[in-house]
N, C-alpha and C positions, 0 to 999 in steps of 0.2 A: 419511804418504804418501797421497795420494790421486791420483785422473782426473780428467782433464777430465769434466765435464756435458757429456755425447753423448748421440745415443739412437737409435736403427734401429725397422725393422721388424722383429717375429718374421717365420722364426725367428733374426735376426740374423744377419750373416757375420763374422768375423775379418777380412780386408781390409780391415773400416771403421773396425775400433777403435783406440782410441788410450788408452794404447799399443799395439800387438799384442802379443797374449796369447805366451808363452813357452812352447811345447810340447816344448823340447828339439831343435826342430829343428839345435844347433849345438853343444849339450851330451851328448846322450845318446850312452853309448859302454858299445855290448849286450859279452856273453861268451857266448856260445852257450848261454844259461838255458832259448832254448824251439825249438830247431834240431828243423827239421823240423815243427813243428806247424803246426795249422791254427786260425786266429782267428774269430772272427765277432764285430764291432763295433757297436755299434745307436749312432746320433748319432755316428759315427767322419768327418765332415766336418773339426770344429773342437774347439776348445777342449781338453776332458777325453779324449775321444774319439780327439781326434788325434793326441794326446799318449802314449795309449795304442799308437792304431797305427804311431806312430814306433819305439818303445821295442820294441814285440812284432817287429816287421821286422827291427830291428836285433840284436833276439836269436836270430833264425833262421824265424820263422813267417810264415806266409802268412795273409794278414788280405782278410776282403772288412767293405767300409766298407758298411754303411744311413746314409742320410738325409736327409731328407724330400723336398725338390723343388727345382726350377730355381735360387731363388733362391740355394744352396748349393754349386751345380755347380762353382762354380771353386776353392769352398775344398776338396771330394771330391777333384778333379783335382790339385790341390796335394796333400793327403795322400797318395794314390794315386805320385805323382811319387815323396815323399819313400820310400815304400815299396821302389818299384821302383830307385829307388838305393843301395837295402841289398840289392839282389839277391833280395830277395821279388816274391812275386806278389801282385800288389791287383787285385779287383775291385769295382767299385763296383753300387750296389744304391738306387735311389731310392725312396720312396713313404713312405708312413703305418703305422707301428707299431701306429698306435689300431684299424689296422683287420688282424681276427682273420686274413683269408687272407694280404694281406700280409709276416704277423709267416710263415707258412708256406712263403710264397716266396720268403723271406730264408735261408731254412735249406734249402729245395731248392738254391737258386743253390749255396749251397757246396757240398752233397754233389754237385751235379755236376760242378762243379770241379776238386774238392780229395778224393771221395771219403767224406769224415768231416767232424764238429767236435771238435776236441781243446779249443777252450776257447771260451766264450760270454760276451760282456761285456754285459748290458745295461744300455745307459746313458742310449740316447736319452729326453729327459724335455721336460714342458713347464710352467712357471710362469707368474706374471699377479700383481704386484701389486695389490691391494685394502683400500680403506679399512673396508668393510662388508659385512657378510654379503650384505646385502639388491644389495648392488654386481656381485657374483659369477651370471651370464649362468649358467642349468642348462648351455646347453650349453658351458660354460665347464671345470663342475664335470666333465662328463662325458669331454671332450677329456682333462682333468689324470689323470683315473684310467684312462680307457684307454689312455693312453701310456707312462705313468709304472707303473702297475702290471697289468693287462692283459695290456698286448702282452711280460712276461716269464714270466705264466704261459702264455702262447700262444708265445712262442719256446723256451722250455725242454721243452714238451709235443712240442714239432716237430724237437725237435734231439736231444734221450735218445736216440731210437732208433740216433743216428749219434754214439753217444758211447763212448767204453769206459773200463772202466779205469782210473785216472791220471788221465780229462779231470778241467775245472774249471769250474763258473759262477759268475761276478761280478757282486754287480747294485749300481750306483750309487746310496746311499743318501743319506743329507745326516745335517748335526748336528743340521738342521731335525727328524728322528724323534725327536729326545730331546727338542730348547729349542724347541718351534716359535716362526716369527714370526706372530702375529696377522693380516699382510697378506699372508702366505702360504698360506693355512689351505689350501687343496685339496691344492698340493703338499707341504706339511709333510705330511699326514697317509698322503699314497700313498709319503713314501720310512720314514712308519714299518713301513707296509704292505711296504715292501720289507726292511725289515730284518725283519722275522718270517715274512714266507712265506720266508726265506733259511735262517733258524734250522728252519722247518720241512722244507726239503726237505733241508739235510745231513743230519740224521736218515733221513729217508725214503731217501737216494740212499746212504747209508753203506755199506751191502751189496754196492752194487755198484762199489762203490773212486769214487765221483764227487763229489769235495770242493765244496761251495756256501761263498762268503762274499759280503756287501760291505765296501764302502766307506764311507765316511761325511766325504766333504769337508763346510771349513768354508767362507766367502767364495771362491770361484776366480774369476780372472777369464777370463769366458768370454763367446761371443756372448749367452748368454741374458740377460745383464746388462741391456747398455743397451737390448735387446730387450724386455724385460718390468717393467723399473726405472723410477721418474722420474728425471729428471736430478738432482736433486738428490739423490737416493740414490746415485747412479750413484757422483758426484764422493764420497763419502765412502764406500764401500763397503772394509768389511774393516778400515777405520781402527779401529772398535772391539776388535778382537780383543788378547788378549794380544802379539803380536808386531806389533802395529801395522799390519798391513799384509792386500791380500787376498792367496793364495794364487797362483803359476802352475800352468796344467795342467800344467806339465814336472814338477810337485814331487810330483804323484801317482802319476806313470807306474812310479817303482818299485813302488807298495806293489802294481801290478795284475799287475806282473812277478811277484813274491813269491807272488801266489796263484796264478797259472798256472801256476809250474813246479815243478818237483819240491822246490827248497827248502823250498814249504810244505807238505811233502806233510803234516803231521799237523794239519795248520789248515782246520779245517770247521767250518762254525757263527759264525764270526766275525763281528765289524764294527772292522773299524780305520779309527778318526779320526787323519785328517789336516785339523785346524782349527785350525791355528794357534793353537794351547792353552783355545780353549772347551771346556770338558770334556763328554765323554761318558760315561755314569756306569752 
């Protein structure tokens, strides 16, 4: 199975891809797993994100979407749509993760809202194929790590206070923490960085009932692809995995169910792969 050879600008929209990515927009069928809760989405536009805040609506919560800027706005407004037709409330929230106040006024906007954060997904991320070290722009390196890892120690610092109990953080990691790609190297190394500051905060947040995991997708196909891929990776993306194929964000939106709600309540510390059988080890 492969795609066509496409390819956008960052940060990429879903409107332009082909195929359009599968968020569940027509699949996903909630059972009141998170009735009543309050979400907070980082990159909840497209892709992984949106997929999420489909699933989290549809199970009873109120979700406000971050992500990034104008270029975005109609894929935000389509989530937001899909939202508000499961009888949730969506509010949308634009700007930059990388930057510290931002990640602050992402987690104000809900507490004014919505009162609380019952659960925190951070997902928004950003990648850039490279052949060479010497290829990779500092302020390249710099963007990858304050987005990608940064802005969740700066939205978890901002959001504890309006947490209690029961709540949940998720932070979107990759299989990239375990197998990095060589032409990945900034982002490979910030979702290892996520998978261990995760492991360290369950620990640290254990006391106060506040279960931390992530995730660890394998290929998805998502805006960042043909956004940050060549085309010719593009068209063959995910073909190498065990099950031949790349991932839809619809195929994760369980596993982020599973750590939101009470089914997982004794799962803290975790990373579950979802890669299409690359193993995580």
């Amino acid at each position: 199975m492969s795609q066509p050879a496409q390819q956008q600008d960052v940060p990429g929209t879903q409107s332009r891809m082909t195929p359009t990515p599968d968020c569940g927009e027509k699949s996903y069928r909630g059972s009141g797993r998170l009735e009543g809760k309050v979400a907070v989405i980082t990159g909840g536009d497209s892709g992984i994100g949106r997929a999420v805040a489909i699933a989290y609506a549809r199970e009873g919560a109120d979700v406000l979407i971050s992500y990034l800027d104008e270029a975005e706005d109609e894929d935000a407004q389509d989530t937001a749509r899909l939202v508000e037709q499961a009888g949730r409330t969506a509010v949308l929230v634009r700007g930059d993760v990388s930057e510290p106040q931002h990640c602050r006024d992402i987690i104000a906007r809900a507490v004014d809202a919505f009162g609380r954060v019952d659960i925190l997904v951070n997902n928004a991320a950003y990648q850039m194929n490279r052949q060479s070290l010497e290829e990779i722009p500092d302020e390249e390196w710099d963007r990858t790590f304050h987005t990608n890892i940064s802005a969740m120690f700066h939205l978890c610092k901002a959001a504890l206070p309006h947490m209690a109990s029961g709540s949940s953080i998720i932070g979107s990691s990759s299989v990239n923490s375990d197998s990095p790609s060589p032409t990945l190297a900034p982002y490979a190394a910030t979702k290892a960085a996520i998978a261990n500051f995760t492991a360290s905060l369950a620990q640290m947040l254990g006391e106060r009932g506040i279960r931390v995991n992530s995730v660890a997708p394998g290929p998805i196909w998502t805006p960042l692809i043909p956004a940050t891929m060549p085309e010719e990776k593009v068209e063959a993306f995910g073909g190498d995995t065990p099950l031949g194929r790349p991932g839809q964000p619809a195929e994760l939106a369980p596993v982020y169910v599973l750590l939101a709600s009470d089914d997982g309540s004794y799962i803290s510390g975790a990373r579950i792969a979802v890669t299409g059988g690359r193993p995580i080890l």
